[in-house]
VEXNU-672965 format. One record per residue: residue number from 1; residue in one letter; x, y, z of N, C-alpha, C in turn. Coordinates in nm, 3 decimals, m for minus. Each point is the difference from the previous one (the first is absolute). Layout:
# VEXNU-672965
<NUM; A; <X; Y; Z>; <X; Y; Z>; <X; Y; Z>>
...
This chain:
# VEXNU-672965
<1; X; <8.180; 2.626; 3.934>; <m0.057; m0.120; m0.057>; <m0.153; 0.006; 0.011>>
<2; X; <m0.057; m0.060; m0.121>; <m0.154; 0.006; m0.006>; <m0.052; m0.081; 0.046>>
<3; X; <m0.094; m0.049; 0.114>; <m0.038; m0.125; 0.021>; <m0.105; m0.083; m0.144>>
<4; X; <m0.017; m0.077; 0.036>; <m0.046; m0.084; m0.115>; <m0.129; m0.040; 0.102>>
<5; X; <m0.090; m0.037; m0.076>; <m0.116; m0.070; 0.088>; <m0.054; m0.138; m0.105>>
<6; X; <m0.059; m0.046; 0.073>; <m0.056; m0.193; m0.022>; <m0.106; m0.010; 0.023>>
<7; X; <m0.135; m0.022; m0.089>; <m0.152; m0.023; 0.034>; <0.026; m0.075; 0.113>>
<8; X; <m0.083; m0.007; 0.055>; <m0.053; m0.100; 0.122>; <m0.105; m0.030; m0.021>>
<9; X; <m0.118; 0.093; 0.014>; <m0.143; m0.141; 0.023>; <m0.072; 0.168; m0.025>>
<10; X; <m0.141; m0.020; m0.008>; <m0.115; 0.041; m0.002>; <m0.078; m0.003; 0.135>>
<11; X; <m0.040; 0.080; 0.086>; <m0.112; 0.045; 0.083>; <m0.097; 0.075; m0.042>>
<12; X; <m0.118; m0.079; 0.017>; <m0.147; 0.082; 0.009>; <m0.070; m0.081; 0.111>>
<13; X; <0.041; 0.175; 0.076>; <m0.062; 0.005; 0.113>; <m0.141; 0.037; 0.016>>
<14; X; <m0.100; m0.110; 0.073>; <m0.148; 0.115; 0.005>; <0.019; 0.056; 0.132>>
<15; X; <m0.086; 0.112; m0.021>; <m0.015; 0.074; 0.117>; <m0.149; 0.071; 0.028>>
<16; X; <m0.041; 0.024; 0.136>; <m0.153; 0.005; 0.062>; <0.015; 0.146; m0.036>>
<17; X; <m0.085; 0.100; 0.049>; <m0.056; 0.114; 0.050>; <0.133; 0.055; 0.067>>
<18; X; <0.037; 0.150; m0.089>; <0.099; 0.049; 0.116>; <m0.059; 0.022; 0.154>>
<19; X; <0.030; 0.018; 0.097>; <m0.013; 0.068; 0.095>; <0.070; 0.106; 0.075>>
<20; X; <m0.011; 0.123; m0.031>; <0.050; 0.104; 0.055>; <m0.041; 0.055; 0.176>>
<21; X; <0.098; 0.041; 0.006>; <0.000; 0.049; 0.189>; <0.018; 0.205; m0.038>>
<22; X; <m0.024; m0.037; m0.111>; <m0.022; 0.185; m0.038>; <0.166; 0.086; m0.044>>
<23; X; <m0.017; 0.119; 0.072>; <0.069; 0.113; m0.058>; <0.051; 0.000; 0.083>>
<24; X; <0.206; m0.001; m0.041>; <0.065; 0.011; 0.110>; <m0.004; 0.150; 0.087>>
<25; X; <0.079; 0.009; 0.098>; <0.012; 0.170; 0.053>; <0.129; 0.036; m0.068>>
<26; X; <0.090; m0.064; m0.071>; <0.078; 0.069; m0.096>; <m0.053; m0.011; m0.152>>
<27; X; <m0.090; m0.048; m0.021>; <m0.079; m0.024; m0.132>; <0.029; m0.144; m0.070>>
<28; X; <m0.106; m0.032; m0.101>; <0.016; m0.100; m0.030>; <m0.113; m0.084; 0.078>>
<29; X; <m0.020; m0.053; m0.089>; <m0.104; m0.162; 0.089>; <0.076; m0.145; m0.029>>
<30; X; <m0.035; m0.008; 0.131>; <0.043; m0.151; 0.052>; <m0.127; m0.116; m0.021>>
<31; X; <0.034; m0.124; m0.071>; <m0.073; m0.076; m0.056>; <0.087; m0.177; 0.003>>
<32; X; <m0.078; m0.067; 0.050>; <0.042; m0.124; m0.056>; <m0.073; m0.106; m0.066>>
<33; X; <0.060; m0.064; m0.065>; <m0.101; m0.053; m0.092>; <0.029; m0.156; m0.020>>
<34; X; <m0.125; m0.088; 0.062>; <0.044; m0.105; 0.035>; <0.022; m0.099; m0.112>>
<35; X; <0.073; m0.103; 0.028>; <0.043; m0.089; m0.141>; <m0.082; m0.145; 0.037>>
<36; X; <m0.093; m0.046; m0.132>; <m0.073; m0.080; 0.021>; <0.059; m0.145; m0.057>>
<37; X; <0.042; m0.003; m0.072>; <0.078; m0.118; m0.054>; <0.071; 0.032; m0.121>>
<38; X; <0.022; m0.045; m0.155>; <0.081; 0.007; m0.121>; <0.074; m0.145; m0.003>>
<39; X; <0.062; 0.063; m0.126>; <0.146; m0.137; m0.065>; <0.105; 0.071; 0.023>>
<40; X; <0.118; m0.082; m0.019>; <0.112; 0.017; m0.035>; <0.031; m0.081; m0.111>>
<41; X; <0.100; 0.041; m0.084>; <m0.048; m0.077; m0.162>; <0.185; m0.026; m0.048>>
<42; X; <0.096; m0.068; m0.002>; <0.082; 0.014; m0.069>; <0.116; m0.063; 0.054>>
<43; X; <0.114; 0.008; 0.024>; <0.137; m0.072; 0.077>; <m0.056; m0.032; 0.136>>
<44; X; <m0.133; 0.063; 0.022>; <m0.074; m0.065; 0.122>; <m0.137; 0.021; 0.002>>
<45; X; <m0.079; m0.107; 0.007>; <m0.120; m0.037; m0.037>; <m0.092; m0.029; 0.134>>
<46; X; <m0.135; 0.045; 0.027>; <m0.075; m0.012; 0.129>; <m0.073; 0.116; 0.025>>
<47; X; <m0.026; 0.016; 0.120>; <m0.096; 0.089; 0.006>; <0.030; 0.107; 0.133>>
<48; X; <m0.120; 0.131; 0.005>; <0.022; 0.104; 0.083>; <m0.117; m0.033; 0.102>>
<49; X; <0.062; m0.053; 0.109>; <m0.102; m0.020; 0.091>; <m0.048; 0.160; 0.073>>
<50; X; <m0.155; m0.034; 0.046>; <m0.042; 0.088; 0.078>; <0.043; 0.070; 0.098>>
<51; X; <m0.041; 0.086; 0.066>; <0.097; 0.059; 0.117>; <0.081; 0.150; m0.021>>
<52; X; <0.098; 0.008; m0.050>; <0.096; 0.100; m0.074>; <m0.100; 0.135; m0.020>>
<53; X; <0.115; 0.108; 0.001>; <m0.068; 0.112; m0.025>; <0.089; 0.081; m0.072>>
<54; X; <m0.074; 0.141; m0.079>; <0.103; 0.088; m0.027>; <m0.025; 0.117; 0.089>>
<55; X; <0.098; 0.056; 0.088>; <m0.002; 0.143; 0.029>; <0.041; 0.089; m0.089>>
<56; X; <m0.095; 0.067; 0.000>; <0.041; 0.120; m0.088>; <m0.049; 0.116; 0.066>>
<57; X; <0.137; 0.155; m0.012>; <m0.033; 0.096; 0.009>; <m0.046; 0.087; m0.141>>
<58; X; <m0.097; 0.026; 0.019>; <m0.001; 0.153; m0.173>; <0.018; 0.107; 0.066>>
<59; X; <0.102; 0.016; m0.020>; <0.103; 0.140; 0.023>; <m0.078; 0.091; m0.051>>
<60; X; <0.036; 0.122; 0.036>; <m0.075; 0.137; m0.068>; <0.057; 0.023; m0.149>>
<61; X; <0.111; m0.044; 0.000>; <0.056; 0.027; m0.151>; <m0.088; m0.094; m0.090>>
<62; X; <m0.054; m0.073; 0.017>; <m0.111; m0.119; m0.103>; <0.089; m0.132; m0.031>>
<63; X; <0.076; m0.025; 0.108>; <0.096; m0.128; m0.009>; <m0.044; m0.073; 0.085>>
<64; X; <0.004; m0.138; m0.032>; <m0.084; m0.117; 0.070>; <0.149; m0.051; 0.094>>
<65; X; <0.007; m0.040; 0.087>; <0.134; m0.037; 0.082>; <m0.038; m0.133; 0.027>>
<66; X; <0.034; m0.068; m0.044>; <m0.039; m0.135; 0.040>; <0.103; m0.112; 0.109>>
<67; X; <m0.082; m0.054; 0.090>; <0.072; m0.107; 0.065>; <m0.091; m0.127; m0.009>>
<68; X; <0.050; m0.121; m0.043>; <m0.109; m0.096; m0.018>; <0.056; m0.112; 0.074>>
<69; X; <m0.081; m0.085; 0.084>; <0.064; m0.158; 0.032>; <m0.085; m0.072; m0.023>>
<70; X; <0.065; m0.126; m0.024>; <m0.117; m0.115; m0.050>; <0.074; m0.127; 0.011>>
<71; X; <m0.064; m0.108; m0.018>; <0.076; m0.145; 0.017>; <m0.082; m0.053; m0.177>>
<72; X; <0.090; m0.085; m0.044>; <m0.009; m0.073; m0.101>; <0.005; m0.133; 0.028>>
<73; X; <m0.033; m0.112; m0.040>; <m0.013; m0.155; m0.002>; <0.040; m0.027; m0.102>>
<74; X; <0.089; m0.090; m0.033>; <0.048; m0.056; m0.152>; <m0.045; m0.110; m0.010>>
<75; X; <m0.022; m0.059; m0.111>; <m0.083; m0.132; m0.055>; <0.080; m0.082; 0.085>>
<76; X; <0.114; m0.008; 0.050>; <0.089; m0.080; 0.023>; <m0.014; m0.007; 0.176>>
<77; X; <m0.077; 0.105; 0.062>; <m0.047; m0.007; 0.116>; <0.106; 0.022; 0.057>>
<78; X; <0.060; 0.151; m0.025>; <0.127; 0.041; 0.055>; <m0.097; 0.170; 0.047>>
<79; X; <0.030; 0.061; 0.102>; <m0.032; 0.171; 0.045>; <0.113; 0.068; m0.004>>
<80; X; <m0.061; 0.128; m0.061>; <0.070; 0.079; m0.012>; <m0.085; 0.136; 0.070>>
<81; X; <0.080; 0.094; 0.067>; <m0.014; 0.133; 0.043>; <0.052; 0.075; m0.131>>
<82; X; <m0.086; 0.149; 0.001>; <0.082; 0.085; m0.109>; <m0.055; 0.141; 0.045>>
<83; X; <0.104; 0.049; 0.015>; <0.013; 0.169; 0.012>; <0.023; 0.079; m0.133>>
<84; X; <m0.121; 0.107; m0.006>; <0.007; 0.036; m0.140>; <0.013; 0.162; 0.057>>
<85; X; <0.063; 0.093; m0.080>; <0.000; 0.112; 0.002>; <m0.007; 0.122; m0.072>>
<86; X; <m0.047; 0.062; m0.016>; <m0.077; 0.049; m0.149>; <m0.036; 0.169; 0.018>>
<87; X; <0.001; m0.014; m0.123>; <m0.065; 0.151; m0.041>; <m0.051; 0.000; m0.087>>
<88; X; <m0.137; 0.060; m0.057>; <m0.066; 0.023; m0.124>; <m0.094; 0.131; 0.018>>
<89; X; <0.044; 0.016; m0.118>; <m0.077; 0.204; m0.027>; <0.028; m0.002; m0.171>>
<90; X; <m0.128; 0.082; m0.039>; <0.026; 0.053; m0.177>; <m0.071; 0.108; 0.036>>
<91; X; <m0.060; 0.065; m0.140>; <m0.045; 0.125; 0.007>; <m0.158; m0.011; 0.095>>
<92; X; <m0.057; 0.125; 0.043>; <m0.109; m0.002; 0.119>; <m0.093; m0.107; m0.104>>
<93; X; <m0.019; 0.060; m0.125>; <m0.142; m0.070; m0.052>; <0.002; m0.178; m0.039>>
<94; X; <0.138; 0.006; 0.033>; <m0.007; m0.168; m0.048>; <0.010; m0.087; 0.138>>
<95; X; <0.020; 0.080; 0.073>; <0.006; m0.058; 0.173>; <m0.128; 0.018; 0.072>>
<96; X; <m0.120; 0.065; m0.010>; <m0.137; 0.001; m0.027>; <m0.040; m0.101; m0.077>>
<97; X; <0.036; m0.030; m0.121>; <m0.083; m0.110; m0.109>; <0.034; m0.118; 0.078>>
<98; X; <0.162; 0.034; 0.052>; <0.023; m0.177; 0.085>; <m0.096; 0.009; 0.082>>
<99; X; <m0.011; 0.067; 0.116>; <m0.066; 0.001; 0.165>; <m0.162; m0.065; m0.039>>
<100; X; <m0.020; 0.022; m0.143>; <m0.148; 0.027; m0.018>; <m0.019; m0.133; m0.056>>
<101; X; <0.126; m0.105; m0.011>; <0.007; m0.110; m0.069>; <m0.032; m0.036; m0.149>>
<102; X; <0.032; 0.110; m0.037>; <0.048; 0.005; m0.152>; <0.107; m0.049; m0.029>>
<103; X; <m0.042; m0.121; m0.122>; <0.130; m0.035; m0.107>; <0.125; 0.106; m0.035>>
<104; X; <0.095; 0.022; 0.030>; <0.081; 0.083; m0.010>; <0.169; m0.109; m0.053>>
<105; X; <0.031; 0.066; m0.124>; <0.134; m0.030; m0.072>; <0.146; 0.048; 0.148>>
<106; X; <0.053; m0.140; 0.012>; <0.098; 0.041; 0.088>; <0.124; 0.098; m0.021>>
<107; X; <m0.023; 0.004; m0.151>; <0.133; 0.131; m0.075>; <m0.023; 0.083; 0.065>>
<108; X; <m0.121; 0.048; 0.040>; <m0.081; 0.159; 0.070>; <0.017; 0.040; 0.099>>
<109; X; <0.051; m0.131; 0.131>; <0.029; 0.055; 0.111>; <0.149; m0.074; 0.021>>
<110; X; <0.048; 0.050; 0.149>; <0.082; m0.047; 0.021>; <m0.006; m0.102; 0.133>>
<111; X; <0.010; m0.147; m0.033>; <m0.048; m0.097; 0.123>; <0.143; m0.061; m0.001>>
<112; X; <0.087; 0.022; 0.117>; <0.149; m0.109; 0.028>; <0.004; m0.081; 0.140>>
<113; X; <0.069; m0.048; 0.016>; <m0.018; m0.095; 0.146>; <0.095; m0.066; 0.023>>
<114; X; <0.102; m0.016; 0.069>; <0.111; m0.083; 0.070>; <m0.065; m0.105; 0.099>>
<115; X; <0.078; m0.116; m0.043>; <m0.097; m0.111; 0.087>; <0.124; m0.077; 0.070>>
<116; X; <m0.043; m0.011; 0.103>; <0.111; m0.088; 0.050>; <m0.079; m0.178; 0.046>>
<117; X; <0.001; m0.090; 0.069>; <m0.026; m0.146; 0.026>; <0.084; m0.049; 0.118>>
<118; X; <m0.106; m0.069; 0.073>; <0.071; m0.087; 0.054>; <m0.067; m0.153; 0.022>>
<119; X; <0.035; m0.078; 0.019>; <0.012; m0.162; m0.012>; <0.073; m0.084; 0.091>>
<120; X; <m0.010; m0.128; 0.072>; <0.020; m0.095; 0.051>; <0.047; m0.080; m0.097>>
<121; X; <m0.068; m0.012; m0.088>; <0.030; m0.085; m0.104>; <0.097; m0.023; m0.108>>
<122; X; <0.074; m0.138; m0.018>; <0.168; m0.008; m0.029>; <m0.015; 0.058; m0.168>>
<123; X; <m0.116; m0.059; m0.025>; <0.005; 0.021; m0.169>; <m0.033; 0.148; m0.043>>
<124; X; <m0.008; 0.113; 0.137>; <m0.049; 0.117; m0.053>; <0.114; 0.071; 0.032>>
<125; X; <0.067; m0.051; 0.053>; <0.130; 0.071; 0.069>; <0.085; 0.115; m0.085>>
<126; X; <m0.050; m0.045; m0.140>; <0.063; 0.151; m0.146>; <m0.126; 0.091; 0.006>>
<127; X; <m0.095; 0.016; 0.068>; <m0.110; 0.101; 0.017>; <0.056; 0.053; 0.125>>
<128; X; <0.047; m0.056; 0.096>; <0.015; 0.107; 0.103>; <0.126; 0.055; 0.023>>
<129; X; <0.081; m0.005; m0.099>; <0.138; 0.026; m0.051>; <0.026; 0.091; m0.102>>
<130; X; <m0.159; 0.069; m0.039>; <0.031; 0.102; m0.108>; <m0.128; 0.156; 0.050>>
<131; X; <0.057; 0.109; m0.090>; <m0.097; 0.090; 0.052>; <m0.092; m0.010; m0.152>>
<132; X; <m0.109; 0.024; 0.002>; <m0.057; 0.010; m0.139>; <m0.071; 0.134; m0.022>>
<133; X; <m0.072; 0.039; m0.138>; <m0.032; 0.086; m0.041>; <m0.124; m0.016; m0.033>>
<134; X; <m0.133; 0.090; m0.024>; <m0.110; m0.054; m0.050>; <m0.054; 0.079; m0.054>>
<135; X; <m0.064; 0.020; m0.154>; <m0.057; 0.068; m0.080>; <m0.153; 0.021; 0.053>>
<136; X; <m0.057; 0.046; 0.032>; <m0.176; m0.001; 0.062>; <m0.096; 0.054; m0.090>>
<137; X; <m0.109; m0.050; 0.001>; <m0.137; m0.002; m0.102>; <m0.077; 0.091; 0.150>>
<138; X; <m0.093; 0.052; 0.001>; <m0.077; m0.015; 0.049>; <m0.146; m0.031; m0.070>>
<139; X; <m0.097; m0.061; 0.020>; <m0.136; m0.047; m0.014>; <m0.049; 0.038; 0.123>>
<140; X; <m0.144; 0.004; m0.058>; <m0.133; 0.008; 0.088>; <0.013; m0.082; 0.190>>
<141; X; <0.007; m0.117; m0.027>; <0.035; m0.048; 0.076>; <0.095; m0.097; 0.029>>
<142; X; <0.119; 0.065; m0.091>; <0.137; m0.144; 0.046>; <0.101; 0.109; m0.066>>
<143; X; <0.117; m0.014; 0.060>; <0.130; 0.004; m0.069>; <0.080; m0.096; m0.089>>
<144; X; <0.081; 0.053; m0.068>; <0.067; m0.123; m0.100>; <0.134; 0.081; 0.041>>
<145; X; <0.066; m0.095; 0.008>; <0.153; 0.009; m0.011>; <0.089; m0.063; m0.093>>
<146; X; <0.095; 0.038; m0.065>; <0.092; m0.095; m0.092>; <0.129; 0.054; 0.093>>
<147; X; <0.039; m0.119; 0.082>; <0.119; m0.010; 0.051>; <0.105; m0.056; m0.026>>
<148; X; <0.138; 0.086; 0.024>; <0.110; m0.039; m0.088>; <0.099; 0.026; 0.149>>
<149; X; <0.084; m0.131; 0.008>; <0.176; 0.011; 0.022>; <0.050; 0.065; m0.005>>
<150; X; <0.099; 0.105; 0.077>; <0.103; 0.111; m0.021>; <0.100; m0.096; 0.008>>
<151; X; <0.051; m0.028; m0.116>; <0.156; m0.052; m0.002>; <0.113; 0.053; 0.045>>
């Protein structure tokens, strides 16, 4: 069986200055990159509070490994936690044009992300009851996500 997936909402996340801790001793640099605020736009509406970060390893193969956490606020003054997990890599020269914060067409690379949520809150209780999926932009300084429901 094929799963089916369900828009959910829109994230654009901003984000500061990576900060790297360098070159691993198995290779690769270690970097995190802090999250300054954004929206969330769609079946849930509000914003990306400050705080949150993405870890990321760049593997020697030219693959971005991503681990991200962050808290969201909904207009409705409900929090949410979200664990994102990711990978994005395309060819070397279009992963340079990104780093360098070049406009870059998302057909060109490959940006995915599994997100999971969690909540206190009664009315969010179908967010922390599903795993989701997320299409990724990268920009200069923010990510975009179009996140969808695995049915």
């Amino acid at each position: 069986m094929k799963p089916d997936a369900e828009a959910l909402f829109t994230l654009a996340i901003d984000l500061a200055e990576p900060q790297s801790i360098g070159t691993l001793p198995g290779g690769g640099e270690r970097r995190c990159v802090p999250i300054i605020g954004g929206t969330v736009s769609g079946r849930l509406n509000g914003r990306v509070l400050p705080g949150g970060a993405d870890w990321q390893w760049l593997r020697p193969d030219g693959v971005a490994d991503i681990d991200a956490r962050y808290l969201l606020h909904s207009d409705a003054g409900e929090g949410v936690e979200v664990w994102s997990r990711g990978l994005r890599h395309g060819p070397p020269e279009v992963m340079v044009r990104l780093a360098a914060g070049e406009p870059v067409d998302p057909a060109d690379y490959y940006f995915r992300t599994a997100l999971r949520f969690e909540s206190n809150a009664p009315g969010l209780q179908w967010l922390v009851r599903l795993i989701a999926i997320g299409h990724g932009q990268r920009l200069a300084r923010q990510v975009q996500l179009q996140v969808y429901a695995v049915e």
